[in-house]
mmCIF entry with sequence, helices, sheets and N, C-alpha, C, O atoms, coordinates in Angstrom:
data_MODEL
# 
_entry.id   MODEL 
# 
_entity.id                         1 
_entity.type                       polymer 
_entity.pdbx_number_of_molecules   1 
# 
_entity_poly.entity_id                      1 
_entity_poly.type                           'polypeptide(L)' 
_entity_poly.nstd_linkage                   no 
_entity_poly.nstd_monomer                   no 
_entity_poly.pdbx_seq_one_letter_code       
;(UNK)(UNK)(UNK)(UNK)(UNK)(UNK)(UNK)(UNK)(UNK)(UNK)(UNK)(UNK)(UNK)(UNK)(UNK)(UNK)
(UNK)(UNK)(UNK)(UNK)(UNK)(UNK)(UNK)(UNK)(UNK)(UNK)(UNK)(UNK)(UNK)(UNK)(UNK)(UNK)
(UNK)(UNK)(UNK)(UNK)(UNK)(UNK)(UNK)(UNK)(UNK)(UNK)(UNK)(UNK)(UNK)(UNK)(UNK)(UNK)
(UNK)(UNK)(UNK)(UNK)(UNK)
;
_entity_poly.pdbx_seq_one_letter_code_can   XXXXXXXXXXXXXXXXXXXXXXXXXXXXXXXXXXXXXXXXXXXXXXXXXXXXX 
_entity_poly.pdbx_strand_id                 A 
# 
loop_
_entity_poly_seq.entity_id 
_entity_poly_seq.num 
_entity_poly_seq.mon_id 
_entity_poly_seq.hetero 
1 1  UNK n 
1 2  UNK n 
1 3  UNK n 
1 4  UNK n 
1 5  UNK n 
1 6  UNK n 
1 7  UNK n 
1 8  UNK n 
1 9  UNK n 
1 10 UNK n 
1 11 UNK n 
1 12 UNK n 
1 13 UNK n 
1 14 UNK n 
1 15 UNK n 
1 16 UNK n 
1 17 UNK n 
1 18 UNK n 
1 19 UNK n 
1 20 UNK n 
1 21 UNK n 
1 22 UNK n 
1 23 UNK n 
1 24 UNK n 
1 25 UNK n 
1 26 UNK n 
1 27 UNK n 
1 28 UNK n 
1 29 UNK n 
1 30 UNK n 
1 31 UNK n 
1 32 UNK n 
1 33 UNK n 
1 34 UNK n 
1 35 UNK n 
1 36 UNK n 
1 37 UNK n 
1 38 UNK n 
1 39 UNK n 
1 40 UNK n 
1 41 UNK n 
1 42 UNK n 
1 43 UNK n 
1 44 UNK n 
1 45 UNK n 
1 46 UNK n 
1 47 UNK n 
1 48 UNK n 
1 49 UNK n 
1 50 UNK n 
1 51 UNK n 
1 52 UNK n 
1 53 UNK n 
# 
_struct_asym.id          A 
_struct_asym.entity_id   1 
# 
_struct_sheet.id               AA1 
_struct_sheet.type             ? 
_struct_sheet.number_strands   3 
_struct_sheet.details          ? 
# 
loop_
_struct_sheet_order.sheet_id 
_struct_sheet_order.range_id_1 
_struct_sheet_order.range_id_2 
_struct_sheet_order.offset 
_struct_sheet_order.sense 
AA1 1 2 ? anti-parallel 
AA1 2 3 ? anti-parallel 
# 
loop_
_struct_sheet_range.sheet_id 
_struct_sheet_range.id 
_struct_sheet_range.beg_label_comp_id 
_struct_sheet_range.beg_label_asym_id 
_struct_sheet_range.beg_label_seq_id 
_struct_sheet_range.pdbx_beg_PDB_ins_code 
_struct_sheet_range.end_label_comp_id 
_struct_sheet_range.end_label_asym_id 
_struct_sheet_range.end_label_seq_id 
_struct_sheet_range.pdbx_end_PDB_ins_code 
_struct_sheet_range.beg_auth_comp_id 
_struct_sheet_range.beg_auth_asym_id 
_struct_sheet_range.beg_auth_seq_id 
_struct_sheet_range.end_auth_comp_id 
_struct_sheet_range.end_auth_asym_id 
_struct_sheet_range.end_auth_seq_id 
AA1 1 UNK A 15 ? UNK A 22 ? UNK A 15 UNK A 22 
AA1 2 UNK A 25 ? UNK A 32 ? UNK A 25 UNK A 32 
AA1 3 UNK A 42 ? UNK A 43 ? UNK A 42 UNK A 43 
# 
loop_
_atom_site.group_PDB 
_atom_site.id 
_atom_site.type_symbol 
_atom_site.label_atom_id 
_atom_site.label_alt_id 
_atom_site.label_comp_id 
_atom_site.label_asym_id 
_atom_site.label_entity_id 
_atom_site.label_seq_id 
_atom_site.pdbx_PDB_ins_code 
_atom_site.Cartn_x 
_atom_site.Cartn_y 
_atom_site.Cartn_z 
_atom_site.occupancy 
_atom_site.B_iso_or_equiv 
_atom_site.pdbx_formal_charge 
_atom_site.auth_seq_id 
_atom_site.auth_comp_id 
_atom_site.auth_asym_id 
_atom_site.auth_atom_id 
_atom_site.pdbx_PDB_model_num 
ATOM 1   N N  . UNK A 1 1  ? 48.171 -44.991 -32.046 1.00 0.00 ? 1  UNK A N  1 
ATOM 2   C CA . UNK A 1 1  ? 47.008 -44.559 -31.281 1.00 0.00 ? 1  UNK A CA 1 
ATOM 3   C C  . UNK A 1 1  ? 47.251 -43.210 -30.618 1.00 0.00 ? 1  UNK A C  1 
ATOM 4   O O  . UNK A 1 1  ? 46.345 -42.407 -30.395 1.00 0.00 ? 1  UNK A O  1 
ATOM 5   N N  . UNK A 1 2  ? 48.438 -43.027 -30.339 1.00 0.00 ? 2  UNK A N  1 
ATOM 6   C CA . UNK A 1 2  ? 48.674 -41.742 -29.333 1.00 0.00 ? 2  UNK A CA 1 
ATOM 7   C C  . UNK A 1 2  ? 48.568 -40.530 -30.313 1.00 0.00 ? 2  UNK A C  1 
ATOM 8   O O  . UNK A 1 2  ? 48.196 -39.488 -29.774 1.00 0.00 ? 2  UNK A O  1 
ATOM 9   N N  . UNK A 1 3  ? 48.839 -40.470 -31.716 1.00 0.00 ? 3  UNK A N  1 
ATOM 10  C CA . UNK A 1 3  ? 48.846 -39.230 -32.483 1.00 0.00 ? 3  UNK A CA 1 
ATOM 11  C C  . UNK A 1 3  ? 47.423 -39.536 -33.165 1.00 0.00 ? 3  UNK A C  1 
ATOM 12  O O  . UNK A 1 3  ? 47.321 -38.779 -34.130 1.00 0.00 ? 3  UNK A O  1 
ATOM 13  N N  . UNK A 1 4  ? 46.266 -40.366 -33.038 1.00 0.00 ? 4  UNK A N  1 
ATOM 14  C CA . UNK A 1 4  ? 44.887 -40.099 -33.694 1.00 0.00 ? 4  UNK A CA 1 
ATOM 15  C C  . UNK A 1 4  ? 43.842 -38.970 -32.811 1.00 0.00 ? 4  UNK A C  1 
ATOM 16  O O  . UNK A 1 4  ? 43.612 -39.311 -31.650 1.00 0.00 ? 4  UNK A O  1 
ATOM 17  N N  . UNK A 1 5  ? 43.383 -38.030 -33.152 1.00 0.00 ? 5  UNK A N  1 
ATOM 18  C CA . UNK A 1 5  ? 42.553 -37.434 -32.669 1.00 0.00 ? 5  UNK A CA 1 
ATOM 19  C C  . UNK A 1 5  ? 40.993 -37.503 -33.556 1.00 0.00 ? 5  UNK A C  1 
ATOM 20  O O  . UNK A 1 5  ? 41.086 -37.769 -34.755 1.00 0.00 ? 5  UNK A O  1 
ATOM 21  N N  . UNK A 1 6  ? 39.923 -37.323 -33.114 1.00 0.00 ? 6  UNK A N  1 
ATOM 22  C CA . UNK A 1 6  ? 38.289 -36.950 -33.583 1.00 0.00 ? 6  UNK A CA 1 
ATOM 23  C C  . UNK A 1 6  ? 39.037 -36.304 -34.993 1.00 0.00 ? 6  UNK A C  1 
ATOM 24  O O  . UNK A 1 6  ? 40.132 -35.757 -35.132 1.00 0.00 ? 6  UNK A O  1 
ATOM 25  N N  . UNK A 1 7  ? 37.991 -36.604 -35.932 1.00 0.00 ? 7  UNK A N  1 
ATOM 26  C CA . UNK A 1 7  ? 38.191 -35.585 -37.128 1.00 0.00 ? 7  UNK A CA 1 
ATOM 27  C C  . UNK A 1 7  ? 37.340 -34.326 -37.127 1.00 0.00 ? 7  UNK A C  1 
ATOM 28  O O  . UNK A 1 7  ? 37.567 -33.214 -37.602 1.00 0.00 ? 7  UNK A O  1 
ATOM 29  N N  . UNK A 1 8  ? 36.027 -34.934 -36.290 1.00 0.00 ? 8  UNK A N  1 
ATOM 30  C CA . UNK A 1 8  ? 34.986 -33.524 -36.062 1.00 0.00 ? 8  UNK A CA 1 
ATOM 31  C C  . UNK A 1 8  ? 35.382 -32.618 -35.055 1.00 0.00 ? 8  UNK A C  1 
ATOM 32  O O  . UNK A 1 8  ? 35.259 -31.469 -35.478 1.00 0.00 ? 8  UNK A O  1 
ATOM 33  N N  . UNK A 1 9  ? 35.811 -32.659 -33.889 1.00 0.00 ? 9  UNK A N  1 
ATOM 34  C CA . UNK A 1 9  ? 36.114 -32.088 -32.578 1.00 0.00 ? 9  UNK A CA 1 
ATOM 35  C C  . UNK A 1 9  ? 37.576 -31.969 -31.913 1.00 0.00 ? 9  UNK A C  1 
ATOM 36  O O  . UNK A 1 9  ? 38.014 -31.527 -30.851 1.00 0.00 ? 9  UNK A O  1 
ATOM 37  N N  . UNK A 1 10 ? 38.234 -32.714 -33.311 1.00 0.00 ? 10 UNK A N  1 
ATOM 38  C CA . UNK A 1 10 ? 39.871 -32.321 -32.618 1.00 0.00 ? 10 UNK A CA 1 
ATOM 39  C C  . UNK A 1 10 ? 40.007 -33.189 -31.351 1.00 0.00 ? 10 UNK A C  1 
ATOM 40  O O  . UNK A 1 10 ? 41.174 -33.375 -31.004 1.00 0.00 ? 10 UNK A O  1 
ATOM 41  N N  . UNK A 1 11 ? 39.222 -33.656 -30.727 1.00 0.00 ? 11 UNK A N  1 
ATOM 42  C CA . UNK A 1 11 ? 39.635 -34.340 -29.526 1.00 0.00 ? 11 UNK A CA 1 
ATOM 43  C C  . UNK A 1 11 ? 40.352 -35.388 -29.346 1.00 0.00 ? 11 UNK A C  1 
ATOM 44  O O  . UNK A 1 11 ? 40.227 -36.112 -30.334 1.00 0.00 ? 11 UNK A O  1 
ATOM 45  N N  . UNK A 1 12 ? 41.252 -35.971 -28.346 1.00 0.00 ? 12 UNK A N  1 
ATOM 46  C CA . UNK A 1 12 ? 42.171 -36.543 -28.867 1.00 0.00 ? 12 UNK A CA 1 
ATOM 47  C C  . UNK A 1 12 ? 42.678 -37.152 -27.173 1.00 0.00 ? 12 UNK A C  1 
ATOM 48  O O  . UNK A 1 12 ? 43.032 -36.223 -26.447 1.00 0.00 ? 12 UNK A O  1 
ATOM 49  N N  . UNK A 1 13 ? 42.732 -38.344 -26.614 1.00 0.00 ? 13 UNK A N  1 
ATOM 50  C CA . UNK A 1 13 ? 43.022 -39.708 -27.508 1.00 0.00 ? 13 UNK A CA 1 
ATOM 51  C C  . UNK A 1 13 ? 41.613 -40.127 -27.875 1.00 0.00 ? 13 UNK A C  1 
ATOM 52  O O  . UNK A 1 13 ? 40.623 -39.570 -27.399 1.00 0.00 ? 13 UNK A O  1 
ATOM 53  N N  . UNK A 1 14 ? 41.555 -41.198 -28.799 1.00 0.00 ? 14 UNK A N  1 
ATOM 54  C CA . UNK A 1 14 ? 40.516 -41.510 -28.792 1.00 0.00 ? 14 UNK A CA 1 
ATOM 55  C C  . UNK A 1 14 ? 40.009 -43.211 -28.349 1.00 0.00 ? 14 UNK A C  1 
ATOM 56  O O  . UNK A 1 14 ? 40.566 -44.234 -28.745 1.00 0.00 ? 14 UNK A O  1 
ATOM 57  N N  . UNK A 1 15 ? 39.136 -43.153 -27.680 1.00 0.00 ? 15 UNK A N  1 
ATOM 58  C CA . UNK A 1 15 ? 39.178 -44.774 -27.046 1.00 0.00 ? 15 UNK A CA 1 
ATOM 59  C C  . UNK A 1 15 ? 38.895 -45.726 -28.260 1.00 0.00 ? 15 UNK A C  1 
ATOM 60  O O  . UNK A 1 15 ? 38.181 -45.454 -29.224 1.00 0.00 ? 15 UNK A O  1 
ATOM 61  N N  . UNK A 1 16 ? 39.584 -46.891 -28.040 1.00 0.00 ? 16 UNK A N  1 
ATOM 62  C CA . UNK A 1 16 ? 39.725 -48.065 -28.440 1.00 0.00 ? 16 UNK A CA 1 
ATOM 63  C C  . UNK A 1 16 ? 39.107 -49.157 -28.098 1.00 0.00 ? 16 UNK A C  1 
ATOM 64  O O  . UNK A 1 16 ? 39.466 -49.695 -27.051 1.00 0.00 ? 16 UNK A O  1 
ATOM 65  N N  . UNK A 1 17 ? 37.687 -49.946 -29.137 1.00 0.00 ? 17 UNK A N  1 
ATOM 66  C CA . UNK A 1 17 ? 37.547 -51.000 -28.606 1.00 0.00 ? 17 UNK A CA 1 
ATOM 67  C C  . UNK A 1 17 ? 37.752 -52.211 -29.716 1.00 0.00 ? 17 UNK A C  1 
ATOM 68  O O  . UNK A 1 17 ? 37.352 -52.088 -30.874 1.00 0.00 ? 17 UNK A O  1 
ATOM 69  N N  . UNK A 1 18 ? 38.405 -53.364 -29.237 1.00 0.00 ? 18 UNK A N  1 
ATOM 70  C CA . UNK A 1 18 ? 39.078 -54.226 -30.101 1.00 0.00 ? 18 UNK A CA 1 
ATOM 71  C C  . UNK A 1 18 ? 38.100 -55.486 -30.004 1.00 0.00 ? 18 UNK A C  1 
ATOM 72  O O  . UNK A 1 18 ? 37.772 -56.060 -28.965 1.00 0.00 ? 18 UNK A O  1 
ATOM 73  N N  . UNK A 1 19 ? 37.685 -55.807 -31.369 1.00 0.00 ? 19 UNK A N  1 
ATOM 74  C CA . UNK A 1 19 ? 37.008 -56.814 -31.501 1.00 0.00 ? 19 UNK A CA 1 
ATOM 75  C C  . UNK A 1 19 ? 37.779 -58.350 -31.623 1.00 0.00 ? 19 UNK A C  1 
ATOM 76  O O  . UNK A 1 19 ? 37.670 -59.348 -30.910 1.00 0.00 ? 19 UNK A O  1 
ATOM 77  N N  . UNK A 1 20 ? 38.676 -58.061 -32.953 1.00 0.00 ? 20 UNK A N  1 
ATOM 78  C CA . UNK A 1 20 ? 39.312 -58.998 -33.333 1.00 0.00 ? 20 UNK A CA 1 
ATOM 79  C C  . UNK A 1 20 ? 40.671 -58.395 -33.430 1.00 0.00 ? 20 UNK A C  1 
ATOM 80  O O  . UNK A 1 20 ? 40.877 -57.272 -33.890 1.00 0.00 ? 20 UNK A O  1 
ATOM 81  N N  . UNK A 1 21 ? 41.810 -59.394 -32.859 1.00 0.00 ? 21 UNK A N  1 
ATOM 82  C CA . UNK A 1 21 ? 43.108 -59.095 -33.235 1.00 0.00 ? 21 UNK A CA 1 
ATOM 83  C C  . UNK A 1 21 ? 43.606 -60.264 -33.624 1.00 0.00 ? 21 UNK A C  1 
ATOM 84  O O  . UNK A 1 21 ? 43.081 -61.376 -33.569 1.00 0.00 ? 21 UNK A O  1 
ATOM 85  N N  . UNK A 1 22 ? 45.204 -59.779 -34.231 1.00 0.00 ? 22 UNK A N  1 
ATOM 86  C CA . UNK A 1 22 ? 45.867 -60.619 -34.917 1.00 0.00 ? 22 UNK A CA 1 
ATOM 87  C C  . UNK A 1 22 ? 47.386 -60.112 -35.139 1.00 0.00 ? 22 UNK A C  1 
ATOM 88  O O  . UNK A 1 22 ? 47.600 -59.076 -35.770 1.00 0.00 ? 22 UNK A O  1 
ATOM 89  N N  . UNK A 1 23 ? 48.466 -60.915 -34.573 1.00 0.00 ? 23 UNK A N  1 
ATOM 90  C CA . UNK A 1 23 ? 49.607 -61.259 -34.337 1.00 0.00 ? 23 UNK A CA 1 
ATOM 91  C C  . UNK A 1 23 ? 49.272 -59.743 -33.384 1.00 0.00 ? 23 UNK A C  1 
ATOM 92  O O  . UNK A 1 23 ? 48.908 -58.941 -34.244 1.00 0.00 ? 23 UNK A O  1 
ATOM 93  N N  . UNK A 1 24 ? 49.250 -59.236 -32.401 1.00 0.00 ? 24 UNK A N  1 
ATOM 94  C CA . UNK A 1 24 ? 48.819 -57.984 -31.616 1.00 0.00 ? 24 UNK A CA 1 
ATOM 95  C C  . UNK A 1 24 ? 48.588 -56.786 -32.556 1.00 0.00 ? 24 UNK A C  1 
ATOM 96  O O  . UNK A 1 24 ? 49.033 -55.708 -32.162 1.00 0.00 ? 24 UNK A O  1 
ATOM 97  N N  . UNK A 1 25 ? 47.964 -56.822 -33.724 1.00 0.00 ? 25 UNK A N  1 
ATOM 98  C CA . UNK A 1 25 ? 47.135 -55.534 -34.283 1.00 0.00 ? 25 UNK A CA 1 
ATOM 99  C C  . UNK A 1 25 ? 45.965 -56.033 -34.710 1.00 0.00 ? 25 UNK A C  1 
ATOM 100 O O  . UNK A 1 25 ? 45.642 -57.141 -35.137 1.00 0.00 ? 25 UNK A O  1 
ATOM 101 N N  . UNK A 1 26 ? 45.331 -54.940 -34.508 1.00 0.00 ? 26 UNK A N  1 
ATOM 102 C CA . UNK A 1 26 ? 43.603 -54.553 -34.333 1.00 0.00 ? 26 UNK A CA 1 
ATOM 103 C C  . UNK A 1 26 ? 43.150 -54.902 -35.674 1.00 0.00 ? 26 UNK A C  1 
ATOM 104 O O  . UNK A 1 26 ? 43.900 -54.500 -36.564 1.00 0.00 ? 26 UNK A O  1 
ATOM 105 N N  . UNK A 1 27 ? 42.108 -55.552 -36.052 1.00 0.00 ? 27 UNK A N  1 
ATOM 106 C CA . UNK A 1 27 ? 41.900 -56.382 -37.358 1.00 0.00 ? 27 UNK A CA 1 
ATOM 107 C C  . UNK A 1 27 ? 40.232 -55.765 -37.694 1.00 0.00 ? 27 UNK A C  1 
ATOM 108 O O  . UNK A 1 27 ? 39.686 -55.347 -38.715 1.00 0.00 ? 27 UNK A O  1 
ATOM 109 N N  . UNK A 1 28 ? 39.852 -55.933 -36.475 1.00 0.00 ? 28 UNK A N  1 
ATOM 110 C CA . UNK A 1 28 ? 38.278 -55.434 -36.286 1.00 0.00 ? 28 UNK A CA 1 
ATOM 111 C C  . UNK A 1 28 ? 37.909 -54.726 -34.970 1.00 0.00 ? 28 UNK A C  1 
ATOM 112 O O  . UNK A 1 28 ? 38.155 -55.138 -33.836 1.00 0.00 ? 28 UNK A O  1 
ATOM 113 N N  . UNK A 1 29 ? 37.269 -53.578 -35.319 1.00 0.00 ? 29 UNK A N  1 
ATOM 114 C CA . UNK A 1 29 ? 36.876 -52.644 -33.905 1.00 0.00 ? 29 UNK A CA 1 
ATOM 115 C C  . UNK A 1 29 ? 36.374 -51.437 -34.298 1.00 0.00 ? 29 UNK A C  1 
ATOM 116 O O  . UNK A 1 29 ? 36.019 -51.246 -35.461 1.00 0.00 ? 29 UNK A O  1 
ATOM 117 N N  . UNK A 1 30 ? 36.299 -50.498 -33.339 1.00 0.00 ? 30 UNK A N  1 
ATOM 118 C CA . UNK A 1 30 ? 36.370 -49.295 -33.357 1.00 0.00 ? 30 UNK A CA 1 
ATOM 119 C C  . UNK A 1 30 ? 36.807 -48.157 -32.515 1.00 0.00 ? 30 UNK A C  1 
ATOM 120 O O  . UNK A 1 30 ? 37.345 -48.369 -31.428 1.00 0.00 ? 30 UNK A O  1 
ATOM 121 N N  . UNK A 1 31 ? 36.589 -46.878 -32.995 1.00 0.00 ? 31 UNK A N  1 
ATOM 122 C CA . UNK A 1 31 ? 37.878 -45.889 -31.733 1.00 0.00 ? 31 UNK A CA 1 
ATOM 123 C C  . UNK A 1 31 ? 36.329 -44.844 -31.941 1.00 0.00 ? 31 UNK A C  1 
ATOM 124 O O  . UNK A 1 31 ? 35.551 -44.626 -32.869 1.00 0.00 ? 31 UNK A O  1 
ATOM 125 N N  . UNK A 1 32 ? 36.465 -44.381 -30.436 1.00 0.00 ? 32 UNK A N  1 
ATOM 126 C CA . UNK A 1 32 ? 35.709 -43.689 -29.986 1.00 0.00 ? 32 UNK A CA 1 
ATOM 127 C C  . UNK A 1 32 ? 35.846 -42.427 -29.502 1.00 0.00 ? 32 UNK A C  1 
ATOM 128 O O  . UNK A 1 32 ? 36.446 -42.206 -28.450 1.00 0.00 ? 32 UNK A O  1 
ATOM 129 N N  . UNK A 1 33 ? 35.263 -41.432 -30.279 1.00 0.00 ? 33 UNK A N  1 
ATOM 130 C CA . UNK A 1 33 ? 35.336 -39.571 -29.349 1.00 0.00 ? 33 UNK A CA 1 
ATOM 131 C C  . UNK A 1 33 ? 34.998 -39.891 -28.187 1.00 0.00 ? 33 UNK A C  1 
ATOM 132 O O  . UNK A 1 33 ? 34.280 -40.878 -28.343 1.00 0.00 ? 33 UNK A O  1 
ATOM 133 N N  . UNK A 1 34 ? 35.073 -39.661 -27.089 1.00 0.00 ? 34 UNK A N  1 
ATOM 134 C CA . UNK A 1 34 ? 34.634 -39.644 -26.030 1.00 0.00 ? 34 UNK A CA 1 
ATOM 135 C C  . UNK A 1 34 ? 34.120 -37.910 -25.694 1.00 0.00 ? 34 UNK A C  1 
ATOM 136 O O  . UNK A 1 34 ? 33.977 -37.684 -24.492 1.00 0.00 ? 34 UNK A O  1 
ATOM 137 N N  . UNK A 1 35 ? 33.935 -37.119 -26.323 1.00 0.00 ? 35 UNK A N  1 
ATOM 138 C CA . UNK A 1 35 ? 33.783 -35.446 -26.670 1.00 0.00 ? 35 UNK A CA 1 
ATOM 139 C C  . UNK A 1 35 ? 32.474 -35.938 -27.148 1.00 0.00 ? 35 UNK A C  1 
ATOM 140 O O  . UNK A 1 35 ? 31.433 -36.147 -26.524 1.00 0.00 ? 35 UNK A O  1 
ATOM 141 N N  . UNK A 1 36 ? 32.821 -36.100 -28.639 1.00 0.00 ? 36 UNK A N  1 
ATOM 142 C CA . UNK A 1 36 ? 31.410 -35.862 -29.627 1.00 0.00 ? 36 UNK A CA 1 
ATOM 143 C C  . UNK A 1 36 ? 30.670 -36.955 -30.065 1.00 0.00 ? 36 UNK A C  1 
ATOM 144 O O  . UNK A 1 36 ? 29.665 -36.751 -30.746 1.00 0.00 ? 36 UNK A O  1 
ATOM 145 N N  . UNK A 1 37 ? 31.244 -38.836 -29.584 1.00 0.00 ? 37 UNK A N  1 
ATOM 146 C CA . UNK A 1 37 ? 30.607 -39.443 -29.330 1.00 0.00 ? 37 UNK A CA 1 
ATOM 147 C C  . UNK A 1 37 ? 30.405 -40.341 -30.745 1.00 0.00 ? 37 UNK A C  1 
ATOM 148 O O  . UNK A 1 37 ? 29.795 -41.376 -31.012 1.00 0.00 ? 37 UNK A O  1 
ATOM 149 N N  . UNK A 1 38 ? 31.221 -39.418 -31.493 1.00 0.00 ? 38 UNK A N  1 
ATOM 150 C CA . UNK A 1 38 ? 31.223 -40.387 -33.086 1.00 0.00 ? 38 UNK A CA 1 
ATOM 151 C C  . UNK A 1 38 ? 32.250 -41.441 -33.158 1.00 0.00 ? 38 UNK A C  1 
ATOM 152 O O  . UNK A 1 38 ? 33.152 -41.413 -32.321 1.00 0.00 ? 38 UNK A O  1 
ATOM 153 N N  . UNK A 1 39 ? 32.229 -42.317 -34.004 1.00 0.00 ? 39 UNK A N  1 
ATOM 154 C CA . UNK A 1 39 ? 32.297 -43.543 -34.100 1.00 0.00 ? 39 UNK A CA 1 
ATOM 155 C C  . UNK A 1 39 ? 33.054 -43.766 -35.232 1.00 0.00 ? 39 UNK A C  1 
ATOM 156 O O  . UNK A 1 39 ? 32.660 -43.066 -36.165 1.00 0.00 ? 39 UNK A O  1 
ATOM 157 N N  . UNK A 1 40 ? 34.087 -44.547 -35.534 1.00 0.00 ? 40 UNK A N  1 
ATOM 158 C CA . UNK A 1 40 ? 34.941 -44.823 -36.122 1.00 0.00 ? 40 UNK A CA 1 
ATOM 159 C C  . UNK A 1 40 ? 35.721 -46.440 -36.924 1.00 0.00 ? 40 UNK A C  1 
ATOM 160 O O  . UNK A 1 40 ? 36.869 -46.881 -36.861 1.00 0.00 ? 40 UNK A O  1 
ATOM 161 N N  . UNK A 1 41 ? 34.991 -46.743 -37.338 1.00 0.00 ? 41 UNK A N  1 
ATOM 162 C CA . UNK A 1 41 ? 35.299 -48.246 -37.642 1.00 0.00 ? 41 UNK A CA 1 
ATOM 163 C C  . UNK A 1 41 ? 36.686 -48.684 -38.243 1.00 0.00 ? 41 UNK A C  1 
ATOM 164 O O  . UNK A 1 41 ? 37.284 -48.084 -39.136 1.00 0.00 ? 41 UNK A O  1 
ATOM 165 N N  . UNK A 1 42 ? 37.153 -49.979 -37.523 1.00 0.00 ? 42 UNK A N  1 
ATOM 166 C CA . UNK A 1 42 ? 38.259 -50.721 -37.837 1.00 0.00 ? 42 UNK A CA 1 
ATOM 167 C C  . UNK A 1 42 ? 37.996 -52.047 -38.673 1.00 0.00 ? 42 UNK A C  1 
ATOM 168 O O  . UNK A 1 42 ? 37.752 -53.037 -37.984 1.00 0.00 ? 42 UNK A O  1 
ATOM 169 N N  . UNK A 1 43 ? 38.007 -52.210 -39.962 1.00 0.00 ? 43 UNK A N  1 
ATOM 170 C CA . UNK A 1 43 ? 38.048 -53.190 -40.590 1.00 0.00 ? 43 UNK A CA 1 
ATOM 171 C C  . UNK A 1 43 ? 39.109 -53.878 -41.534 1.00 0.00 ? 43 UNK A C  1 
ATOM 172 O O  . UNK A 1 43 ? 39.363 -53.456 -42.662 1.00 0.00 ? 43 UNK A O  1 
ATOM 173 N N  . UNK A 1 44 ? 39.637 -54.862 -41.018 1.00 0.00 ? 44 UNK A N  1 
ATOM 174 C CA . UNK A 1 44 ? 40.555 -55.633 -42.179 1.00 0.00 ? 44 UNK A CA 1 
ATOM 175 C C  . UNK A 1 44 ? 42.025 -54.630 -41.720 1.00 0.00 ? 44 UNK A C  1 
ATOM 176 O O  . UNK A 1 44 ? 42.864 -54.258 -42.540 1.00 0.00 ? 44 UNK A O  1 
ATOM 177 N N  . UNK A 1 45 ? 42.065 -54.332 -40.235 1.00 0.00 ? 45 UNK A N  1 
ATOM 178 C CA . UNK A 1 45 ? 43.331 -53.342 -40.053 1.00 0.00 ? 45 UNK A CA 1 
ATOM 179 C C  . UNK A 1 45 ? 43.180 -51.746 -40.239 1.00 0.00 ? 45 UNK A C  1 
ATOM 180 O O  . UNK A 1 45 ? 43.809 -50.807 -39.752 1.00 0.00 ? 45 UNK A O  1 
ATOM 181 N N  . UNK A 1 46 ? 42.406 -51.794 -40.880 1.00 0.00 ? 46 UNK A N  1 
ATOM 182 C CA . UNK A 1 46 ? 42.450 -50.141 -41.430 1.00 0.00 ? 46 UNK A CA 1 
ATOM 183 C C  . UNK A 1 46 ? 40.950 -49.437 -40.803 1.00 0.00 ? 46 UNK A C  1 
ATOM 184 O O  . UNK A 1 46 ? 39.857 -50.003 -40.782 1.00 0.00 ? 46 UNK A O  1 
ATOM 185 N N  . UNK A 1 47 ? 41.290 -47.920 -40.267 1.00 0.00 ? 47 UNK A N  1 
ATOM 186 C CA . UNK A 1 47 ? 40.645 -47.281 -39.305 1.00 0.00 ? 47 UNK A CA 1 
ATOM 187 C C  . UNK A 1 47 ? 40.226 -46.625 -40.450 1.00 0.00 ? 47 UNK A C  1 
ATOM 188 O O  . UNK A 1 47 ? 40.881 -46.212 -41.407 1.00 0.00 ? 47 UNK A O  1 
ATOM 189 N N  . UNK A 1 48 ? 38.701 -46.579 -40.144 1.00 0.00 ? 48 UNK A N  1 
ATOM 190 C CA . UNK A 1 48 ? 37.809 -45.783 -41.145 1.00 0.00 ? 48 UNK A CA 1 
ATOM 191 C C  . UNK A 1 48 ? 37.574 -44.266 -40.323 1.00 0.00 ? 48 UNK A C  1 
ATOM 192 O O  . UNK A 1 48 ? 36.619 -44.197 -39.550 1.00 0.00 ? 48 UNK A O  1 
ATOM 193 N N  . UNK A 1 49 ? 38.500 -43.017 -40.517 1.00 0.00 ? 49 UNK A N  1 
ATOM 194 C CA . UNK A 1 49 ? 38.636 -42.272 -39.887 1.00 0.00 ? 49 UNK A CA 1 
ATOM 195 C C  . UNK A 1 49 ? 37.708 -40.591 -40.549 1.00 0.00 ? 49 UNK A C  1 
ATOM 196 O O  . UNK A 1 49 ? 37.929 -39.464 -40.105 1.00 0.00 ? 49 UNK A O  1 
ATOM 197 N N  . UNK A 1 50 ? 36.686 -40.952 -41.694 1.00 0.00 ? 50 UNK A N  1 
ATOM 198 C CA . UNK A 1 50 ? 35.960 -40.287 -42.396 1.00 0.00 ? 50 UNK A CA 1 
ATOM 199 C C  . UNK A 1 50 ? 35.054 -39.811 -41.442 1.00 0.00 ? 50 UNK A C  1 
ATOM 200 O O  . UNK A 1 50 ? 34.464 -40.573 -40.676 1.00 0.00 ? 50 UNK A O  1 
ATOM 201 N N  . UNK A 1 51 ? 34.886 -38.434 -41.442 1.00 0.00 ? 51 UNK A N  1 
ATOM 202 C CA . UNK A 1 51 ? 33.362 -37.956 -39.955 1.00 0.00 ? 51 UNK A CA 1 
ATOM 203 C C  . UNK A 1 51 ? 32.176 -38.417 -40.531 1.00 0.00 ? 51 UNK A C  1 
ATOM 204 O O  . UNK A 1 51 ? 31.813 -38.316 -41.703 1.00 0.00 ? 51 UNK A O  1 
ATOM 205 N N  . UNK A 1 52 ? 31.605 -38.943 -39.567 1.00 0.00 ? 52 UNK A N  1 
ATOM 206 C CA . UNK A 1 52 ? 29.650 -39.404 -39.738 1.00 0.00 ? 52 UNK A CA 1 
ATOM 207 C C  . UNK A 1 52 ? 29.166 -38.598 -40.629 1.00 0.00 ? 52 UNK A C  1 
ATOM 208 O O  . UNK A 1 52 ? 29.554 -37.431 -40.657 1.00 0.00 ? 52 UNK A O  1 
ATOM 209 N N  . UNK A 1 53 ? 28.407 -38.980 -41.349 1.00 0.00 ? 53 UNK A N  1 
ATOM 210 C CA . UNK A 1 53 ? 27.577 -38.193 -42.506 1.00 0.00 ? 53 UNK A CA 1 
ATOM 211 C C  . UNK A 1 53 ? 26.368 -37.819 -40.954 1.00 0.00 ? 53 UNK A C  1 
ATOM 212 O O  . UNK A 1 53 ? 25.346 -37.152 -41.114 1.00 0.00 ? 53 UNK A O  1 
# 
């Protein structure tokens, strides 16, 4: 978490909200710009870190 930054705005940390976890990693969620406000989905473990169309 500490080395992910925004892909649009460089901004960086980016907030974390955890839906579902498992053995303590993030399974379902998402991480949030708090800058530019885009949105980032966590599914099945893996951070969908592609910028918003």
């Amino acid at each position: 978490m500490d080395i992910l930054a925004c892909p649009v705005c460089k901004h960086h940390p980016l907030l974390l909200e955890v839906e579902r976890e498992m053995a303590g990693e993030v399974m379902e969620g998402r991480l949030l710009c708090q800058r530019c406000k885009a949105v980032y989905p966590i599914e099945d473990g893996i951070p969908d870190m592609l910028p918003p169309e």
